[in-house]
Biotite code that builds the C-alpha atoms (Angstrom):
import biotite.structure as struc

atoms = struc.array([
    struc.Atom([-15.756, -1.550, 10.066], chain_id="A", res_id=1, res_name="UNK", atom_name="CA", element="C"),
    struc.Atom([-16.485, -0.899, 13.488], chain_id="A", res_id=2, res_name="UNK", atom_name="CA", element="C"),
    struc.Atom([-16.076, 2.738, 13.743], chain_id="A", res_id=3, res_name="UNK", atom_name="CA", element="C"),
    struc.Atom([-18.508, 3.397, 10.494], chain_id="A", res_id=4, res_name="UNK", atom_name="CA", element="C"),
    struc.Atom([-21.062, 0.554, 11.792], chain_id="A", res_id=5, res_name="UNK", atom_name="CA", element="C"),
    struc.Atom([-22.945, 3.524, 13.339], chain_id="A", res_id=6, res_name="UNK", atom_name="CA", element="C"),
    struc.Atom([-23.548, 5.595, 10.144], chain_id="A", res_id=7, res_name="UNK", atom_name="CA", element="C"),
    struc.Atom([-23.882, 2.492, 8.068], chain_id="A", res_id=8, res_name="UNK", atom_name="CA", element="C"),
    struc.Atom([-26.697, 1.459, 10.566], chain_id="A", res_id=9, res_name="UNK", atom_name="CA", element="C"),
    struc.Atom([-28.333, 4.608, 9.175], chain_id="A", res_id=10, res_name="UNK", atom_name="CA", element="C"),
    struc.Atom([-28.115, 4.056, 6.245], chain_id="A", res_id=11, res_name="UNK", atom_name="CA", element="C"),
    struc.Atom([-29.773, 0.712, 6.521], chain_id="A", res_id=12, res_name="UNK", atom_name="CA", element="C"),
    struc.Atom([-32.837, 2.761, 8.448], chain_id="A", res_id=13, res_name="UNK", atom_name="CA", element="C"),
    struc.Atom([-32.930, 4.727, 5.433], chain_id="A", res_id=14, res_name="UNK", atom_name="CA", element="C"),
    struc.Atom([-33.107, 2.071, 3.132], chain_id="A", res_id=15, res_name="UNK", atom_name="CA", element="C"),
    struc.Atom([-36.192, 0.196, 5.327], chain_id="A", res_id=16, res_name="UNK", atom_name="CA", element="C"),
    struc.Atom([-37.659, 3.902, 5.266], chain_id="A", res_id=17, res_name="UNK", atom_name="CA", element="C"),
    struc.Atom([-37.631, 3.888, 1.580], chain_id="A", res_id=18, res_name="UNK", atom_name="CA", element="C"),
    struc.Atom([-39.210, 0.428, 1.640], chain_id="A", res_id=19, res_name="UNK", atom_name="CA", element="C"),
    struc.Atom([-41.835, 1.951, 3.503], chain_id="A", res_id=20, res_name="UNK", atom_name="CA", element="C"),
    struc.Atom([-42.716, 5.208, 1.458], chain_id="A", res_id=21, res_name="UNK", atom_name="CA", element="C"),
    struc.Atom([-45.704, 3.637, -0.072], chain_id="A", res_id=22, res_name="UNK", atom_name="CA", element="C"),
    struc.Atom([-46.983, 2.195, -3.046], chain_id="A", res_id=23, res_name="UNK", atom_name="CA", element="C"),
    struc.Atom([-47.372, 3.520, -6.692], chain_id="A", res_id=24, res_name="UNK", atom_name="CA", element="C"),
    struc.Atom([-44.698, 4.698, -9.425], chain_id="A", res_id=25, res_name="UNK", atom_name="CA", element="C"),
    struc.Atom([-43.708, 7.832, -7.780], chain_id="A", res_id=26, res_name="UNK", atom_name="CA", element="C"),
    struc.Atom([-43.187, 6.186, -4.515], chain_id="A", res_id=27, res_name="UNK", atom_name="CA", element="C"),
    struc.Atom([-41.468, 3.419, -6.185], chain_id="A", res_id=28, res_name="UNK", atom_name="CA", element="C"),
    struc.Atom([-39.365, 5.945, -8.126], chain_id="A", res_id=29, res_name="UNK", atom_name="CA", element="C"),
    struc.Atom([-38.643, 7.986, -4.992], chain_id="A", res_id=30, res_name="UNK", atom_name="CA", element="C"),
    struc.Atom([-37.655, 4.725, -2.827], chain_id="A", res_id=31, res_name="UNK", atom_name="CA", element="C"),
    struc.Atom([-35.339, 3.401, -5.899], chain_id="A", res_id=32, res_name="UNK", atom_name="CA", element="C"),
    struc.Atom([-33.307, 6.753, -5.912], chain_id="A", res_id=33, res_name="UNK", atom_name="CA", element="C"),
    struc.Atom([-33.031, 6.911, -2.132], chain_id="A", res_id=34, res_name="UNK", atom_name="CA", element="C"),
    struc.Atom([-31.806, 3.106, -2.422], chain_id="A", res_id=35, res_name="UNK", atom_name="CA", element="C"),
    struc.Atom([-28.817, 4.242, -4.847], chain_id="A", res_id=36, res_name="UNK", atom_name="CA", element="C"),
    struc.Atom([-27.895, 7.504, -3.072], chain_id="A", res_id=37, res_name="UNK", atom_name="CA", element="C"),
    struc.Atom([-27.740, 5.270, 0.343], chain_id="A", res_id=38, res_name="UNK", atom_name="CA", element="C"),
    struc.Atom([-25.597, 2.513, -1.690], chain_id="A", res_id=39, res_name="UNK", atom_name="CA", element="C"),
    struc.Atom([-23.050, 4.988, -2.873], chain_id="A", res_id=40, res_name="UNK", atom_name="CA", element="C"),
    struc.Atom([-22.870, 6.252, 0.031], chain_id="A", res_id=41, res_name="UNK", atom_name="CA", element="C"),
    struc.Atom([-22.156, 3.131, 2.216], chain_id="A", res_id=42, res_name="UNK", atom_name="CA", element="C"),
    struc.Atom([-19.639, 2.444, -0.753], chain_id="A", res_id=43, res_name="UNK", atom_name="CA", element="C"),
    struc.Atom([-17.836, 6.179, -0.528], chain_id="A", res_id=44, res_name="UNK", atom_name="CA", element="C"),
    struc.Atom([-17.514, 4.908, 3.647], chain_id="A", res_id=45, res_name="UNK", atom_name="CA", element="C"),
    struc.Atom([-16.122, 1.415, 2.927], chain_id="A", res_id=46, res_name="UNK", atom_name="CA", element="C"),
    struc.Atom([-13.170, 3.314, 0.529], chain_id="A", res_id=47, res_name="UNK", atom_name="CA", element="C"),
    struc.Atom([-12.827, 5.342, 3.171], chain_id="A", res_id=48, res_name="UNK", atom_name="CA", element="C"),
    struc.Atom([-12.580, 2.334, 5.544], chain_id="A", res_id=49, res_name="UNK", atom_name="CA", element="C"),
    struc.Atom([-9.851, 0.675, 3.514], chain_id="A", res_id=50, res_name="UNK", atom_name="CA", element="C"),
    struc.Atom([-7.744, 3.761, 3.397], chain_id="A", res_id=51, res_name="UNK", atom_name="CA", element="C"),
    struc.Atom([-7.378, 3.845, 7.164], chain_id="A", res_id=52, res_name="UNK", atom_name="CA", element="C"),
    struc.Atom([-7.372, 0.554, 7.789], chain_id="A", res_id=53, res_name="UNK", atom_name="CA", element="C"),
    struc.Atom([-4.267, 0.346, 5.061], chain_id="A", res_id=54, res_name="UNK", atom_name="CA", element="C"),
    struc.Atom([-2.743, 3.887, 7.082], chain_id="A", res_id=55, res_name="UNK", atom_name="CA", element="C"),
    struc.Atom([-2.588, 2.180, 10.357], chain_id="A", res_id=56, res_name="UNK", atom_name="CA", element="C"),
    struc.Atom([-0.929, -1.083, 9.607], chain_id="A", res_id=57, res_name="UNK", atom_name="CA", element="C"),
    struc.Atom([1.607, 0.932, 7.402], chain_id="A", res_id=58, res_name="UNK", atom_name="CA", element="C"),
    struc.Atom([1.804, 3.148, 11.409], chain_id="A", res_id=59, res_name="UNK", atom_name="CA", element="C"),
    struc.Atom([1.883, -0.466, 13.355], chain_id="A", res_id=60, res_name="UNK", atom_name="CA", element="C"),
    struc.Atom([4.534, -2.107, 10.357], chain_id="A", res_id=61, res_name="UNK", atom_name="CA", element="C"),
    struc.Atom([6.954, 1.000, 10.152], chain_id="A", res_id=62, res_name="UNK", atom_name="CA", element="C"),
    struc.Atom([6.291, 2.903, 13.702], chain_id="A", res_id=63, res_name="UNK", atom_name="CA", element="C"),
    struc.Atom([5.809, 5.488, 12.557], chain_id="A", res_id=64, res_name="UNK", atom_name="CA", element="C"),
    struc.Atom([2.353, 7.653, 12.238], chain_id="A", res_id=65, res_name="UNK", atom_name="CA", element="C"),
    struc.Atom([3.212, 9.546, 8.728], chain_id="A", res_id=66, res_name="UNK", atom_name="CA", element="C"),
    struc.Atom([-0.384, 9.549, 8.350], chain_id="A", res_id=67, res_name="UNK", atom_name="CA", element="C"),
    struc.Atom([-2.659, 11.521, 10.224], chain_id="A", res_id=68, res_name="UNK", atom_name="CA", element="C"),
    struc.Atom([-6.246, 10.386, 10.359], chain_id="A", res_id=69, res_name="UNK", atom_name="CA", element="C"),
    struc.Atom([-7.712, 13.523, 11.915], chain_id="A", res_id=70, res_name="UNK", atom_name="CA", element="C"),
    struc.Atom([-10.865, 14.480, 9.999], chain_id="A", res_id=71, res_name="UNK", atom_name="CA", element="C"),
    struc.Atom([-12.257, 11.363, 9.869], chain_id="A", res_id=72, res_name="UNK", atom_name="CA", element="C"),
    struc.Atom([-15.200, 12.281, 11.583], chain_id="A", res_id=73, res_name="UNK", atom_name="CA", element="C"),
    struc.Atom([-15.831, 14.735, 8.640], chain_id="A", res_id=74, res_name="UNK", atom_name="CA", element="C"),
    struc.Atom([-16.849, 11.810, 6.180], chain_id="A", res_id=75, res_name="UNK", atom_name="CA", element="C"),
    struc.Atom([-18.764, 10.156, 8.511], chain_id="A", res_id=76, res_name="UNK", atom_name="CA", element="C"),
    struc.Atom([-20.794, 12.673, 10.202], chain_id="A", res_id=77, res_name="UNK", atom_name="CA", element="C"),
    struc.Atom([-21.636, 14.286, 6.755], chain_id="A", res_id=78, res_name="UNK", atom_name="CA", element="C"),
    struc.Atom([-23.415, 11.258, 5.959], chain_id="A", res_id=79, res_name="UNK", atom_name="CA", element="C"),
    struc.Atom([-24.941, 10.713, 10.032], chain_id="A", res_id=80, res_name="UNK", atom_name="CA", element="C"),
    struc.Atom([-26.495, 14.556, 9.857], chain_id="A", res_id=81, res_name="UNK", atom_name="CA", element="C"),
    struc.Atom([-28.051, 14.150, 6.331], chain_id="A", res_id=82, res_name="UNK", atom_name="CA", element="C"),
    struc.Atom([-30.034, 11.592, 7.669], chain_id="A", res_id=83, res_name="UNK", atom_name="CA", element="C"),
    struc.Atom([-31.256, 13.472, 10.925], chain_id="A", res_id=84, res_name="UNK", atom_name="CA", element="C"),
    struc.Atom([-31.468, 16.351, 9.507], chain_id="A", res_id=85, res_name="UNK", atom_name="CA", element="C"),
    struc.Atom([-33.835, 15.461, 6.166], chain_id="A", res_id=86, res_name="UNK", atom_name="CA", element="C"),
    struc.Atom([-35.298, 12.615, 7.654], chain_id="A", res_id=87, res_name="UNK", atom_name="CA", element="C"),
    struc.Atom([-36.015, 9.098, 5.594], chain_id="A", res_id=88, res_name="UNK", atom_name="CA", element="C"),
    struc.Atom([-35.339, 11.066, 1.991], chain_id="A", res_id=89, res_name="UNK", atom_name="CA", element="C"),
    struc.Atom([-32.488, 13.441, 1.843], chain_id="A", res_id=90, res_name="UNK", atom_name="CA", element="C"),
    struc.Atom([-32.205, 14.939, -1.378], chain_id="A", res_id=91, res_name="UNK", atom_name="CA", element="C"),
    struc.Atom([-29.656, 14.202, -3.955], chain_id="A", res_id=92, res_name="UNK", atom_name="CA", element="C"),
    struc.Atom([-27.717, 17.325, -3.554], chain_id="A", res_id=93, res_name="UNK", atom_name="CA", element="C"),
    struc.Atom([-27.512, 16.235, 0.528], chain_id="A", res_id=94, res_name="UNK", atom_name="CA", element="C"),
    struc.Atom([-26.449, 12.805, -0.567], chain_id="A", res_id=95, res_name="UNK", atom_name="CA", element="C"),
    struc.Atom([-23.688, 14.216, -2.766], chain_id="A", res_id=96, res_name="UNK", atom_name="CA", element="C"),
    struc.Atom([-22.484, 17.184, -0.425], chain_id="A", res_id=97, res_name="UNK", atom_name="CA", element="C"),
    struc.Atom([-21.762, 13.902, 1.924], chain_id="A", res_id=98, res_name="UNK", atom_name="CA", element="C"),
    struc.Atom([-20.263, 12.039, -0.717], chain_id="A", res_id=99, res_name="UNK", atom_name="CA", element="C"),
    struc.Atom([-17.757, 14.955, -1.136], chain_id="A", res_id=100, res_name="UNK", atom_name="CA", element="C"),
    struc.Atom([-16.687, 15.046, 2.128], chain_id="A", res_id=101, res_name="UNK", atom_name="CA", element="C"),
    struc.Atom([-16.235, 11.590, 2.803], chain_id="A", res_id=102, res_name="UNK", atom_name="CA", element="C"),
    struc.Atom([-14.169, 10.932, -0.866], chain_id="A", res_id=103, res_name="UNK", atom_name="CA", element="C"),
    struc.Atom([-12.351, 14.242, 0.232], chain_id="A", res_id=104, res_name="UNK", atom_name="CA", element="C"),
    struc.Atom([-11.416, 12.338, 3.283], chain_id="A", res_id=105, res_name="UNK", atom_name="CA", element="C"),
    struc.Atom([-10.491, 9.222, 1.658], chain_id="A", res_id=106, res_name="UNK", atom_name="CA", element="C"),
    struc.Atom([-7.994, 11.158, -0.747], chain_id="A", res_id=107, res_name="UNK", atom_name="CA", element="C"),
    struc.Atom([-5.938, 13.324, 1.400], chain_id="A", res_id=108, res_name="UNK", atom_name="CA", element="C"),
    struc.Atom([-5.566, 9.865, 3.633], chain_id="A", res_id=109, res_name="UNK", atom_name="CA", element="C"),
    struc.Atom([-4.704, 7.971, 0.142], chain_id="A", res_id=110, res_name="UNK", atom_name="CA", element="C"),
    struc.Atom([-2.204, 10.504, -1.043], chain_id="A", res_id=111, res_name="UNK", atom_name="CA", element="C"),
    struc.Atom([-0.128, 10.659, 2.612], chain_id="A", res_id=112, res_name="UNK", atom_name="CA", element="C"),
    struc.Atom([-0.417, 6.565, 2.663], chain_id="A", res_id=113, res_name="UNK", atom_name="CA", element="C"),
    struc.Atom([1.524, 6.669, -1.051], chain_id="A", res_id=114, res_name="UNK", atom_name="CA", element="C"),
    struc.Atom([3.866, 8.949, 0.198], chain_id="A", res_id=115, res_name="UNK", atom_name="CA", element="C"),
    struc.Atom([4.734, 7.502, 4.046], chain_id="A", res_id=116, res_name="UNK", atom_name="CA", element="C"),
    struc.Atom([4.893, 4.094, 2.098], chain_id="A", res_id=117, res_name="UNK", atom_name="CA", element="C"),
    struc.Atom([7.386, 5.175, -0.744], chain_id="A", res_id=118, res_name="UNK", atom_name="CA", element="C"),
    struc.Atom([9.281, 6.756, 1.746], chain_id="A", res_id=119, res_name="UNK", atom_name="CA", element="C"),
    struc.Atom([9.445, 4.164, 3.832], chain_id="A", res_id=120, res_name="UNK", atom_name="CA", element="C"),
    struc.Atom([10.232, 1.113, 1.505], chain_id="A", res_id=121, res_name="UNK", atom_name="CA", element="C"),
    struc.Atom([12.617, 3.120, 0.035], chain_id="A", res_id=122, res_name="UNK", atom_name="CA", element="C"),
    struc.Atom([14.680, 3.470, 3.028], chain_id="A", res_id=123, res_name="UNK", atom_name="CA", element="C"),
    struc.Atom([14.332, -0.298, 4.696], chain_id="A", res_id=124, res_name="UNK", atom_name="CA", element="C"),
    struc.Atom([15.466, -1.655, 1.179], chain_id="A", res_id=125, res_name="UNK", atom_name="CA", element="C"),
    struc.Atom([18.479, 1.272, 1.337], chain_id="A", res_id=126, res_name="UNK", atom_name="CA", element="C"),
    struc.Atom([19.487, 0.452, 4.702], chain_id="A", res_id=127, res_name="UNK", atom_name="CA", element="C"),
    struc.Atom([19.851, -3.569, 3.864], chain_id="A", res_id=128, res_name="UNK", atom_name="CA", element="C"),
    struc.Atom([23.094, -4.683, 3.415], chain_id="A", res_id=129, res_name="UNK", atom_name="CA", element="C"),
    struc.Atom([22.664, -6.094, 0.319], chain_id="A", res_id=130, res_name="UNK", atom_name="CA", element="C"),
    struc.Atom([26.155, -5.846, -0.494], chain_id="A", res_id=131, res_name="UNK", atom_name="CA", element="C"),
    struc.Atom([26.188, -9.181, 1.009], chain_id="A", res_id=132, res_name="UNK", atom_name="CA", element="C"),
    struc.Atom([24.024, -11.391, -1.472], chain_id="A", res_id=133, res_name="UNK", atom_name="CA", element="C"),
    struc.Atom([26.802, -12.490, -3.454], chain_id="A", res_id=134, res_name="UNK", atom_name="CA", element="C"),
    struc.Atom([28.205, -13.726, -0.264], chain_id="A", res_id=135, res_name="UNK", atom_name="CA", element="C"),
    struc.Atom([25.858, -16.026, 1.070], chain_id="A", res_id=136, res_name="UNK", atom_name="CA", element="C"),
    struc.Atom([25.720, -19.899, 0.939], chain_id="A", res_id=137, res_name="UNK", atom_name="CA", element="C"),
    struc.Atom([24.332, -22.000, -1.903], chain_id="A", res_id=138, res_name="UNK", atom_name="CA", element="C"),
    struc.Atom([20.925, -22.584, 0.014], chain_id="A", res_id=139, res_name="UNK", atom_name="CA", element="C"),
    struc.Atom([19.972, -19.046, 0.897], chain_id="A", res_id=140, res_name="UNK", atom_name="CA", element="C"),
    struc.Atom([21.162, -17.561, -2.351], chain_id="A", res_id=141, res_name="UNK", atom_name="CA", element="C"),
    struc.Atom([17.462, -18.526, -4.053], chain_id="A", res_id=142, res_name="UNK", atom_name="CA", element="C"),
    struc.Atom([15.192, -17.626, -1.291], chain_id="A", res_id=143, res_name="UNK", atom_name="CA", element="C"),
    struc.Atom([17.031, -14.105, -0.745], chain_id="A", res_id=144, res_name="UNK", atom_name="CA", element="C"),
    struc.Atom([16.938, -13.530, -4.354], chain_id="A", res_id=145, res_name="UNK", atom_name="CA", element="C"),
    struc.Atom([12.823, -13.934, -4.068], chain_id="A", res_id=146, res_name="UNK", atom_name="CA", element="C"),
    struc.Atom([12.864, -12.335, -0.950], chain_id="A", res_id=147, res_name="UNK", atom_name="CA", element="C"),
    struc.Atom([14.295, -9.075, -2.783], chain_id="A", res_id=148, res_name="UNK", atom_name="CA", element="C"),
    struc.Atom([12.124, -9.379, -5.939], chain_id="A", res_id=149, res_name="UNK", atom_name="CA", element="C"),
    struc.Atom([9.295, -9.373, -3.562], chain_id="A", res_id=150, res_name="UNK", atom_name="CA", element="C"),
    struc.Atom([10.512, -6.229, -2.134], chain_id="A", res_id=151, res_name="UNK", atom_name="CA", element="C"),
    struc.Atom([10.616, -4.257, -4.898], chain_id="A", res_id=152, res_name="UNK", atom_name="CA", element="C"),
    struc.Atom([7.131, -5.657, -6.526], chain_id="A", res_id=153, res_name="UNK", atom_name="CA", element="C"),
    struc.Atom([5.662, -4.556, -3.810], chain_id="A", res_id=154, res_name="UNK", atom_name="CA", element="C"),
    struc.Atom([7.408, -1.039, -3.392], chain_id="A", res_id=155, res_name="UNK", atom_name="CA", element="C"),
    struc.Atom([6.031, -0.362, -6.650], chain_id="A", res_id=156, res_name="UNK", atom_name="CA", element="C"),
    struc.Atom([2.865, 0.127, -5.887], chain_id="A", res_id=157, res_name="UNK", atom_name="CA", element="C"),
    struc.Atom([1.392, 3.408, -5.230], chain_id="A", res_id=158, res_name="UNK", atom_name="CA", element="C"),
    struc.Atom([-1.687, 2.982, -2.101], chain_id="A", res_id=159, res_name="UNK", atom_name="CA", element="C"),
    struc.Atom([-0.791, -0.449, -0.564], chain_id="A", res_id=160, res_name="UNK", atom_name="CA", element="C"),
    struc.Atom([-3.296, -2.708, 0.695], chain_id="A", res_id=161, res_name="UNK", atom_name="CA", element="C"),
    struc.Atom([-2.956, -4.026, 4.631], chain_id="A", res_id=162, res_name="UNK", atom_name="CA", element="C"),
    struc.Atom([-1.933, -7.271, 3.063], chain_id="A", res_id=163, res_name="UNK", atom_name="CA", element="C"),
    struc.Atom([1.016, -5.923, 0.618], chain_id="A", res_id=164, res_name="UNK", atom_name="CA", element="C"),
    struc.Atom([2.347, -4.127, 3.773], chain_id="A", res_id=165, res_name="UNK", atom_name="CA", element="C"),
    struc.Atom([2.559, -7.352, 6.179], chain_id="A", res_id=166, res_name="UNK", atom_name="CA", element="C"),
    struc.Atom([4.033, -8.847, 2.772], chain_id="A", res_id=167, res_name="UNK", atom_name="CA", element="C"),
    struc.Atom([6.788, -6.515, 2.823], chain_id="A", res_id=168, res_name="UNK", atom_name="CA", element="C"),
    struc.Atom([7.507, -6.363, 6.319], chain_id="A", res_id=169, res_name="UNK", atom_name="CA", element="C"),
    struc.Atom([7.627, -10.277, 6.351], chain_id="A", res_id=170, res_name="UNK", atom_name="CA", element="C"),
    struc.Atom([10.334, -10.777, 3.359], chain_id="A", res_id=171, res_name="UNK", atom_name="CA", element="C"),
    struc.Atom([12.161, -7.526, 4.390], chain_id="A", res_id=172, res_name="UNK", atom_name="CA", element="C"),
    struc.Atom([12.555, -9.443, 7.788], chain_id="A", res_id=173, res_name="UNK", atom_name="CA", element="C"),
    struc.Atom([13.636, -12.685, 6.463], chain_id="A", res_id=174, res_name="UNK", atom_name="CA", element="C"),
    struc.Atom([15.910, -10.829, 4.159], chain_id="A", res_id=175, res_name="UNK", atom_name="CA", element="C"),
    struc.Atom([17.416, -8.973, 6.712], chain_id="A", res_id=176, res_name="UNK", atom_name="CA", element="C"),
    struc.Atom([18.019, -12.292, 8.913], chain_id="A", res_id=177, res_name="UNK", atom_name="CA", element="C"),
    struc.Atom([19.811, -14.277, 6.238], chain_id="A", res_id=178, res_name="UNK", atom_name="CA", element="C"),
    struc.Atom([22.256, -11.340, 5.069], chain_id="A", res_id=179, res_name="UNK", atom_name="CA", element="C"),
    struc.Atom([22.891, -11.213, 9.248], chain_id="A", res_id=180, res_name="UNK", atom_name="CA", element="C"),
    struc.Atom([24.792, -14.803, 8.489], chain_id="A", res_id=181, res_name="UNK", atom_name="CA", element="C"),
    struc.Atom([26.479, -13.503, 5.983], chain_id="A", res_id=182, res_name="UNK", atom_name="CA", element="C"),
    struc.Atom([29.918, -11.627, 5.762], chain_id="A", res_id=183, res_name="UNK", atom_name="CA", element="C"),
    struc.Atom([31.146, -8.457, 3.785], chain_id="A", res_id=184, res_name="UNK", atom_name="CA", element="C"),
    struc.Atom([32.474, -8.846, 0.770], chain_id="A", res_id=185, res_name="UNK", atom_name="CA", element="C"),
    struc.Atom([36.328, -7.659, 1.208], chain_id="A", res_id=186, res_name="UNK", atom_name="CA", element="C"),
    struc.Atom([39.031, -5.500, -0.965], chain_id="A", res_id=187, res_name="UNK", atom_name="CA", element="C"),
    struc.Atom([38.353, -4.019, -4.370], chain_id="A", res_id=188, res_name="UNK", atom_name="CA", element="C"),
    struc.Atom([35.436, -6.600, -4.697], chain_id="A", res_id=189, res_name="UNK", atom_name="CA", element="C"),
    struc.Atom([33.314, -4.438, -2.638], chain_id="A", res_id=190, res_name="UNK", atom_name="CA", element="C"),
    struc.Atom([33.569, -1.213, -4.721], chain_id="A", res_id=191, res_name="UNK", atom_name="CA", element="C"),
    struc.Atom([32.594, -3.178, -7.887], chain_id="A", res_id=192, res_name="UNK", atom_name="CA", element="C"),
    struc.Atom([29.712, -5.407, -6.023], chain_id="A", res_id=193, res_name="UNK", atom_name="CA", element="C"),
    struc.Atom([28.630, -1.429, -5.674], chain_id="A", res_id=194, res_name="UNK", atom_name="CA", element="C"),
    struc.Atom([28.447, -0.564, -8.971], chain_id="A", res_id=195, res_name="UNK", atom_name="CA", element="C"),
    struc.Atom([27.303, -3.562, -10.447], chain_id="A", res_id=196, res_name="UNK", atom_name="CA", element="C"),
    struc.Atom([24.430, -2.968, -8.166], chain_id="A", res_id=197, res_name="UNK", atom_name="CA", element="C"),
    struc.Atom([23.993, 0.325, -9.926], chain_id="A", res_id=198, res_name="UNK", atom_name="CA", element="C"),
    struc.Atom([23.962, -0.848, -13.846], chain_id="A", res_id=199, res_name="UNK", atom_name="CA", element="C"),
    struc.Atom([25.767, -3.699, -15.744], chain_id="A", res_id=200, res_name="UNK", atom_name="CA", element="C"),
    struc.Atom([29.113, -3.147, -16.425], chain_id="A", res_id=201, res_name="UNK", atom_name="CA", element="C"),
    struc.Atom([30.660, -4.173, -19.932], chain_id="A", res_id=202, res_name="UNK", atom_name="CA", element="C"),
    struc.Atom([33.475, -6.624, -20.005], chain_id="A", res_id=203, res_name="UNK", atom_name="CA", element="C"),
    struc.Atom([35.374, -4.222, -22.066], chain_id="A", res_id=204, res_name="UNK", atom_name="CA", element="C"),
    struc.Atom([35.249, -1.348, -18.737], chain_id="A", res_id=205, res_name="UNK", atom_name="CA", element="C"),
    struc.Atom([36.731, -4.260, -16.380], chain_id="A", res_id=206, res_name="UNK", atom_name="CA", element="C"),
    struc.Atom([40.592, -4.721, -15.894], chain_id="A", res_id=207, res_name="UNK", atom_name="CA", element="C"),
    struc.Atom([41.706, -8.767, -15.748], chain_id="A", res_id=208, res_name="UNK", atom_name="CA", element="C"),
    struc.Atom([42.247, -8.347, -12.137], chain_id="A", res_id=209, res_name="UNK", atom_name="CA", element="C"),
    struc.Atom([38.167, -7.135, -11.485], chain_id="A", res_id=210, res_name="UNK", atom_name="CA", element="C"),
    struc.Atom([37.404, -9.898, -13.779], chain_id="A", res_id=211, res_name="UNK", atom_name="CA", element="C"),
    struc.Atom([39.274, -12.064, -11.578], chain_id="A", res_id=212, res_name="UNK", atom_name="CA", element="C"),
    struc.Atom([37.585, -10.843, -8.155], chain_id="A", res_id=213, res_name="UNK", atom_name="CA", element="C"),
    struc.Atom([34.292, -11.767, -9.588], chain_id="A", res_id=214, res_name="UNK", atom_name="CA", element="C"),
    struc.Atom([34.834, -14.997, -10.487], chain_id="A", res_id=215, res_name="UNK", atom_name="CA", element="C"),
    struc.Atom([34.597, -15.703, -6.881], chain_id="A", res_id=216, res_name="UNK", atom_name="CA", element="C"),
    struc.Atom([31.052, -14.942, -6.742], chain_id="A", res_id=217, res_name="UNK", atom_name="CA", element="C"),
    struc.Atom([30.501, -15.729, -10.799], chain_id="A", res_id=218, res_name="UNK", atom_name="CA", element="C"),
    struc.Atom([27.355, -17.883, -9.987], chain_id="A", res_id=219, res_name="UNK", atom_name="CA", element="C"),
    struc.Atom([25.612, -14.679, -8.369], chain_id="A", res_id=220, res_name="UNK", atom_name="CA", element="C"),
    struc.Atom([26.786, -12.543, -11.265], chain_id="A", res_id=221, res_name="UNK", atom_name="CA", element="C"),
    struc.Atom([24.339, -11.516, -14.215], chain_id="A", res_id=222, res_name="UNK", atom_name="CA", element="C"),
    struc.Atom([25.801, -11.578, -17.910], chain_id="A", res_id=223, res_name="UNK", atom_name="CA", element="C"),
    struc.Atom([23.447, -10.651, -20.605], chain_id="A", res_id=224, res_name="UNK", atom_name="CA", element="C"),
    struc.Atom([24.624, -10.008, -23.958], chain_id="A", res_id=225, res_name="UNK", atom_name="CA", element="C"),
    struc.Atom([24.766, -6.552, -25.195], chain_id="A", res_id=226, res_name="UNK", atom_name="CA", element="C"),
    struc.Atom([21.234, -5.279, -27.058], chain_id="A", res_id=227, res_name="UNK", atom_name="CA", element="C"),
    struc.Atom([19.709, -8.616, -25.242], chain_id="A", res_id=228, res_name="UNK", atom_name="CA", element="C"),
])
C-alpha cells in the first residue's frame, strides 16, 4: 500500500477532524457521515490497490506489460484534493465524485488484467507439449495430471489474484520440466493422442489397429461409458 499511504494518511486526518467537530447531535451526525464517506473511500483505494498489485505480478510472471497503469494518479488525487480543497468535511457529492474516479480506475485496470491473463494462460497451456503425458513414467504421470488440473482451475477465473498467478506460473513450470523428460509419442499414435485431446472418441469410430496403438498407453487413457 505504499503508494496510497499518502492519501490514506488523509483520510485518517479527516477522520480525527471529524472526532473533533464538537459535541451535540448535529455534530455527532455530521462527524458519523464524514466517518462513512472517509471509510468508503479508503475501501474504493484498497480495490484499487489490489487491482494493480494483481496487474504487475501478472507483468513480472508473463513479461509482458498488457496492462497499463497510467491514470492511477486519477483515483488517488481525486480523493487527496477533496480533502484540501473542502477542508475536514467535504460534502457527499465531493466524496462520491472521488469515489467515481477511483472505481473508474479500478475497472478499466480490472477489465485489461482479465483480458492479458486469458490471453496469456491460454497460450502457455497451448504451447505445452502435452502431447507427451501419455508418455511419461509411472511416477510423474499423477503429479502432471494435478499439475494440469491446476492449470486450467486457475485459467478459469476471470481477475486473478497475485497468489493464483504465482500458482500458475509455479505448476506451469513444473509441468513444463517433467514433459522435458519425456519423449514424443511416434506414428499414427500421435494423430489420435491429438484428437482424443479434443473430445472422446467412441470405440465404434476406432479401427483394431488404433485400438491397438493405445493400448500402449491404456493406463493414461479415459473410458467412460456412453450417457455416463
Amino acid at each position: 500500500m505504499s503508494e496510497f499511504s499518502s492519501v490514506l494518511e488523509l483520510a485518517q486526518a479527516v477522520t480525527a477532524e471529524s472526532n473533533r467537530i464538537g459535541r451535540g447531535a448535529k455534530a455527532e451526525q455530521e462527524a458519523s457521515r464524514v466517518l462513512q464517506r472517509v471509510d468508503a473511500a479508503a475501501a474504493a483505494l484498497a480495490n484499487l490497490n489490489r487491482a494493480v498489485t494483481a496487474a504487475r505480478a501478472l507483468a513480472a510472471a508473463s513479461s509482458e506489460n498488457a496492462v497499463s497503469l497510467s491514470g492511477l494518479a486519477e483515483g488517488r488525487e481525486a480523493f487527496a484534493q477533496i480533502v484540501e480543497r473542502t477542508g475536514s468535511r467535504p460534502s457527499d457529492q465531493a466524496f462520491t465524485a472521488a469515489r467515481n474516479k477511483i472505481d473508474g480506475v479500478t475497472k478499466r485496470v480490472n477489465e485489461e488484467l482479465t483480458a492479458a491473463w486469458t490471453h496469456w494462460t491460454s497460450q502457455s497451456i497451448g504451447e505445452l507439449p502435452l502431447v507427451r503425458m501419455p508418455m511419461l513414467p509411472d511416477g510423474d504421470r499423477k503429479p502432471a495430471q494435478q499439475h494440469q488440473k491446476d492449470l486450467r482451475d486457475y485459467a478459469r477465473k476471470q481477475v486473478p489474484a497475485p497468489g493464483d498467478i504465482l500458482m500458475f506460473k509455479n505448476a506451469l513450470e513444473e509441468l513444463g520440466e517433467l514433459l522435458k523428460q519425456a519423449r514424443d509419442p511416434e506414428g499414427d499414435l500421435v494423430p489420435l493422442l491429438e484428437r482424443l485431446a479434443v473430445r472422446a472418441i467412441p470405440l465404434s469410430e476406432l479401427t483394431d489397429e488404433q485400438i491397438g496403438l493405445l493400448r500402449q498407453v491404456a493406463d493414461q487413457i479415459e473410458v467412460r461409458r456412453r450417457g455416463a
